[in-house]
C-alpha positions as CSV (number, residue, x, y, z in Angstrom):
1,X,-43.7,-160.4,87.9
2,X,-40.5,-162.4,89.3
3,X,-39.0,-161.9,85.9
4,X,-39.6,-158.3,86.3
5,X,-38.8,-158.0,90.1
6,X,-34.9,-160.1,88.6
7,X,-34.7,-157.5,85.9
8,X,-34.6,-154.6,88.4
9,X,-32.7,-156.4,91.0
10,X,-30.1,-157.1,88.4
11,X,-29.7,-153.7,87.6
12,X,-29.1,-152.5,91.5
13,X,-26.9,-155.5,92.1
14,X,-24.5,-154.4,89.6
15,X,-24.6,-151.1,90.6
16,X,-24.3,-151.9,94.1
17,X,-20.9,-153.8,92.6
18,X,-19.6,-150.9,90.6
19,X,-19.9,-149.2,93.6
20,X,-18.2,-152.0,95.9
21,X,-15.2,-152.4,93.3
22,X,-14.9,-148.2,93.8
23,X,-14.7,-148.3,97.5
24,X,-12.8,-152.0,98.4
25,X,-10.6,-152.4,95.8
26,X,-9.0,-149.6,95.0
27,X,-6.8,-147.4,97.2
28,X,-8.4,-144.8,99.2
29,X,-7.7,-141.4,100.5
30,X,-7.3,-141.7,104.1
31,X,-9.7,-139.3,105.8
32,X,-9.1,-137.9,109.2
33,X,-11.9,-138.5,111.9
34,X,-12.2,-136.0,113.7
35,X,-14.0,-136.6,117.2
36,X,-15.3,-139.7,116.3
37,X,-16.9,-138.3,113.3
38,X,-18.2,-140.9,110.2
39,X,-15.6,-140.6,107.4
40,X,-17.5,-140.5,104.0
41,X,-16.1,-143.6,103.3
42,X,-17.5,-145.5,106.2
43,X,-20.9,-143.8,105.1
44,X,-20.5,-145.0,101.4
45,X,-19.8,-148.3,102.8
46,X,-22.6,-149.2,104.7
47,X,-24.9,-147.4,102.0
48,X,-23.9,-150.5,100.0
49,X,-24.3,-152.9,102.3
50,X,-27.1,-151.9,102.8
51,X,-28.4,-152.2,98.7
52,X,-26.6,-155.3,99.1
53,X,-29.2,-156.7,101.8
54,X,-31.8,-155.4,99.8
55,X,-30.9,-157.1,96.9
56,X,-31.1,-160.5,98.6
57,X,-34.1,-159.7,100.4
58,X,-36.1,-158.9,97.3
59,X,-34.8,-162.0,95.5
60,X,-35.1,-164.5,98.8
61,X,-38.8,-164.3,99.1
62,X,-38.7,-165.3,103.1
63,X,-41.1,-165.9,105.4
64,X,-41.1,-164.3,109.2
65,X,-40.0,-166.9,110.4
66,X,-37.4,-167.6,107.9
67,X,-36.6,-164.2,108.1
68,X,-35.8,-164.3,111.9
69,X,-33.3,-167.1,111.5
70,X,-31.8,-166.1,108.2
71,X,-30.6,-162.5,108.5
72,X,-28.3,-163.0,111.5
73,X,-26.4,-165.4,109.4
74,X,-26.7,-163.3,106.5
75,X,-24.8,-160.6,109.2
76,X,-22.2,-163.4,110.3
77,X,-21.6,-164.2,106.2
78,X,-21.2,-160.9,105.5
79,X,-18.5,-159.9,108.4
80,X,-16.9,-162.8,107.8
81,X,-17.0,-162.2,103.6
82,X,-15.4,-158.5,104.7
83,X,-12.3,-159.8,106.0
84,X,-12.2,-162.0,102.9
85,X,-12.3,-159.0,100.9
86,X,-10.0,-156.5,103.0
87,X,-7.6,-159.3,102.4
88,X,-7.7,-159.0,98.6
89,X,-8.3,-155.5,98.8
90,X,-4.3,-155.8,100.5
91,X,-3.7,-158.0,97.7
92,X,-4.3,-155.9,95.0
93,X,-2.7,-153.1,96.8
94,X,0.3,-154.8,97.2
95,X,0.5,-155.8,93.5
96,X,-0.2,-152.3,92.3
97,X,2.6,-150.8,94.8
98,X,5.0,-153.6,93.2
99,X,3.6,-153.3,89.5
100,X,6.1,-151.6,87.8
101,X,9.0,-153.7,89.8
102,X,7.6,-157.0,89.8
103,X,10.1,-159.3,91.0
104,X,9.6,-163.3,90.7
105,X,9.4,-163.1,94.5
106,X,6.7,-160.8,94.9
107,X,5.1,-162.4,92.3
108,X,5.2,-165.7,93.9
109,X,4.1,-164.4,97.2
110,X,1.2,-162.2,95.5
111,X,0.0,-166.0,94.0
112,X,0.2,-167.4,97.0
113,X,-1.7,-165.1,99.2
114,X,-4.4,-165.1,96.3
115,X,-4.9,-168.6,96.4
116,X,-5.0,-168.5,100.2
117,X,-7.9,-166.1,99.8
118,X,-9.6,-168.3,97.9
119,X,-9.3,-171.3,99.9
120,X,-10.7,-169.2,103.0
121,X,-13.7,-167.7,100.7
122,X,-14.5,-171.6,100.2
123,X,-13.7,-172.6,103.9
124,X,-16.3,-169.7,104.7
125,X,-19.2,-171.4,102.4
126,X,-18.3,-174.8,103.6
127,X,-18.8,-173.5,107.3
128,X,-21.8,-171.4,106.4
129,X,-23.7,-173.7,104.4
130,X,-25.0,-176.4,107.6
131,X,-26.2,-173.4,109.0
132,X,-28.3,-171.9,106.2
133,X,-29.4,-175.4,105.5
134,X,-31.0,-175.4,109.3
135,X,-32.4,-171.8,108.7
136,X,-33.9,-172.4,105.7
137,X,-35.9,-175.2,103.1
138,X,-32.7,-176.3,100.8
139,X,-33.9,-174.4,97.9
140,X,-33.8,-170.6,99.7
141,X,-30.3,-171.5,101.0
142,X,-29.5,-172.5,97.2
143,X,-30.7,-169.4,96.0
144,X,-29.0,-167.0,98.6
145,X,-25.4,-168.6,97.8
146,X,-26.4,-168.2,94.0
147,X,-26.8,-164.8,94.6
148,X,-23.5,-164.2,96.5
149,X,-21.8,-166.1,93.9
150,X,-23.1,-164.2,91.3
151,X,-22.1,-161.3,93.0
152,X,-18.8,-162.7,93.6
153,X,-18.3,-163.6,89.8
154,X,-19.7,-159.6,88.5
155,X,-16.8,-158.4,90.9
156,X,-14.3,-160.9,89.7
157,X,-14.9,-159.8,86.8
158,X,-14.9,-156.1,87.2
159,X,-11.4,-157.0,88.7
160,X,-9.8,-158.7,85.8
161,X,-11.4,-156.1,83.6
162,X,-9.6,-153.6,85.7
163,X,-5.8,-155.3,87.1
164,X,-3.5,-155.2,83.9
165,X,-1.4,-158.4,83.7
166,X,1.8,-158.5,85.1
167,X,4.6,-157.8,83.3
């Protein structure tokens, strides 16, 4: 049954990533709100955070009262892990408005915002992990940053799939 319930989850989770390398990291039309109305983006957005909670819910396996303290970290993670990804989002941008003109400096500056990113994705974990480790047994904090990284690694992937070298 938990083969089969990992099967199917594996399945949404990488749609739920095709769908997240669609929307953060690649340029977007802008769309005009117009009296506060929802942009189709925005919708689209939290449609996938929202597969992306179900994901880790079906593979967490949490009790209430596990459940109570987990998924307002989960929340916190996850607004935190957004910035993370707006950031590369900008990243990527930058390189693909600079592809056909690199210049060693851009380059250089490109590299070193990358690895910046990466050093706050790892600060994030590092800050995160005392508090998951207080929320839940060791092993169900375990799992839940396997699946992140997981997640992480399908959409690093989809990104160097994607992202010619630079020339």
């Amino acid at each position: 049954m938990k083969q089969l319930k990992r099967s199917l989850v594996s399945a949404s989770v990488m749609t739920a990533l095709i769908l997240t390398f669609a929307l953060v990291f690649t340029p977007a039309r802008a769309e005009e709100k117009k009296d506060g109305a929802t942009t189709n983006m925005e919708i689209l957005q939290e449609k996938i955070r929202a597969d992306k909670k179900l994901v880790v819910a079906a593979n967490m396996d949490l009790t209430e009262a596990e459940a109570k303290a987990f998924w307002p970290l989960y929340q916190e993670y996850q607004t935190n892990l957004s910035k993370i990804n707006e950031r590369i989002a900008k990243i990527i941008g930058e390189y693909a408005g600079n592809y056909n003109s690199m210049t060693n400096e851009v380059a250089k500056k490109l590299m070193k915002e990358s690895v910046a990113v990466e050093k706050e994705r790892v600060a994030l974990k590092e800050s995160m992990m005392p508090k998951f480790e207080k929320a839940l047994p060791a092993i169900k904090a375990a799992r839940y940053y396997q699946i992140e990284n997981k997640i992480q690694a399908a959409v690093q992937y989809e990104l160097a799939d994607q992202i010619p070298l630079v020339e």
